[in-house]
C-alpha positions in Angstrom: 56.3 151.0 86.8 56.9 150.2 90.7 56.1 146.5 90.2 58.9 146.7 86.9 61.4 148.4 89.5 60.6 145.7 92.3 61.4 142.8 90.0 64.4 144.5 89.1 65.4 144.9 92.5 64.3 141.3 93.3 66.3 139.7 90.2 69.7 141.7 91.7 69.3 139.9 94.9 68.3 136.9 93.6 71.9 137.2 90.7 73.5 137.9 94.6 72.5 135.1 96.8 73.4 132.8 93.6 76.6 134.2 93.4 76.8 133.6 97.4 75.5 130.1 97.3 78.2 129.7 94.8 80.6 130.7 96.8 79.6 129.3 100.0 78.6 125.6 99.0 78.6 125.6 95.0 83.2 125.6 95.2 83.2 122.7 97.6 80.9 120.5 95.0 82.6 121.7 91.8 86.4 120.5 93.7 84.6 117.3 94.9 83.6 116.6 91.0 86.8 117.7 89.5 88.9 115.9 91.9 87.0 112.4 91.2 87.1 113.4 87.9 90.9 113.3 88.0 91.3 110.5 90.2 88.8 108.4 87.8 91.1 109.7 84.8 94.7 108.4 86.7 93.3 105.5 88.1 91.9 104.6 84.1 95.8 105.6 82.8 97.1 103.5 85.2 95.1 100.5 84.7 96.1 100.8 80.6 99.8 101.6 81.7 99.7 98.3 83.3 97.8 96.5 80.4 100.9 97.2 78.1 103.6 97.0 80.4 102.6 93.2 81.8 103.3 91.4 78.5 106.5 93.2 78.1 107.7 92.3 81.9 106.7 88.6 80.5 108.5 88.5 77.9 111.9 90.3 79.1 111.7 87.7 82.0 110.9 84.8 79.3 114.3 85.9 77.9 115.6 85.9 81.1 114.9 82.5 82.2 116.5 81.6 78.6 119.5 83.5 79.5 120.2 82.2 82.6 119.2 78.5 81.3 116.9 77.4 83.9 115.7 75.4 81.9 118.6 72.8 82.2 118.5 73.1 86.0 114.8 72.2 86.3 115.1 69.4 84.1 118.4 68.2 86.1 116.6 68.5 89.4 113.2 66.8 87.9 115.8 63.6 86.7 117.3 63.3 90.2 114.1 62.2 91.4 112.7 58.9 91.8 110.5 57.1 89.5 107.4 56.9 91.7 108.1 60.2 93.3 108.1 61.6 90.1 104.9 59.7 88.5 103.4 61.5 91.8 104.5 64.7 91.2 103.3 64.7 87.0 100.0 63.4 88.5 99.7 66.9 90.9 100.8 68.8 88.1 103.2 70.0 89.8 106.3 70.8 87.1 104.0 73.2 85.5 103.2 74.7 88.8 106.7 75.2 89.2 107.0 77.1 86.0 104.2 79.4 86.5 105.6 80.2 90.2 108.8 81.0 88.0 107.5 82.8 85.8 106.2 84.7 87.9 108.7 85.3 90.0 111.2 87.2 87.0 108.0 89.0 85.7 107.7 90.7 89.0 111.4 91.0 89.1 111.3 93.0 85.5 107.8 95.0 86.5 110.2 96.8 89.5 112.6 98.0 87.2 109.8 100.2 85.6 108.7 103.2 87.2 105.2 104.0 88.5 104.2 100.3 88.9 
């Protein structure tokens, strides 16, 4: 019967110190876990906002570019230049380096204009 009592009395302090453990390191870990959680669970939603939103910053700016006809300004500026100039310049690829640098340019334009980006 006494050694029935002592357990008891041993199994209350043992429920106590885990309740004090708990409290006194067992609340830091479980805000360190739910705060990475939460930060792992934003930085993911991010990451997929961004997936959709970069093909439709591309294509507003693709219609931008049309609207605004750069187009003909490019190719004005490409005729203006001299034969072997220009030879050099389609050998360093550099007309489509040009475009992507344009391109770009307006998608990064359009991806301010939506918020959290």
């Amino acid at each position: 019967m006494l050694e029935a009592l002592n357990n008891l009395i041993e199994s209350i302090f043992n429920g106590f110190d885990m309740i004090y453990t708990f409290f006194s390191t067992g609340i830091y870990d479980l805000a360190v876990w739910a705060l990475a959680r939460i930060i792992e669970k934003l930085t993911i939603g991010y990451f997929t906002f961004m997936l959709w939103a970069l093909p439709f910053a591309f294509d507003t700016a693709k219609q931008i570019m049309i609207d605004l006809q750069l187009s003909v300004y490019i190719n004005a500026a490409w005729a203006s230049l001299d034969s072997q100039v220009l030879a050099l310049a389609n050998l360093m690829k550099i007309p489509e380096s040009v475009n992507i640098i344009v391109s770009a340019y307006f998608t990064k334009f359009v991806l301010r204009f939506i918020p959290f980006i």
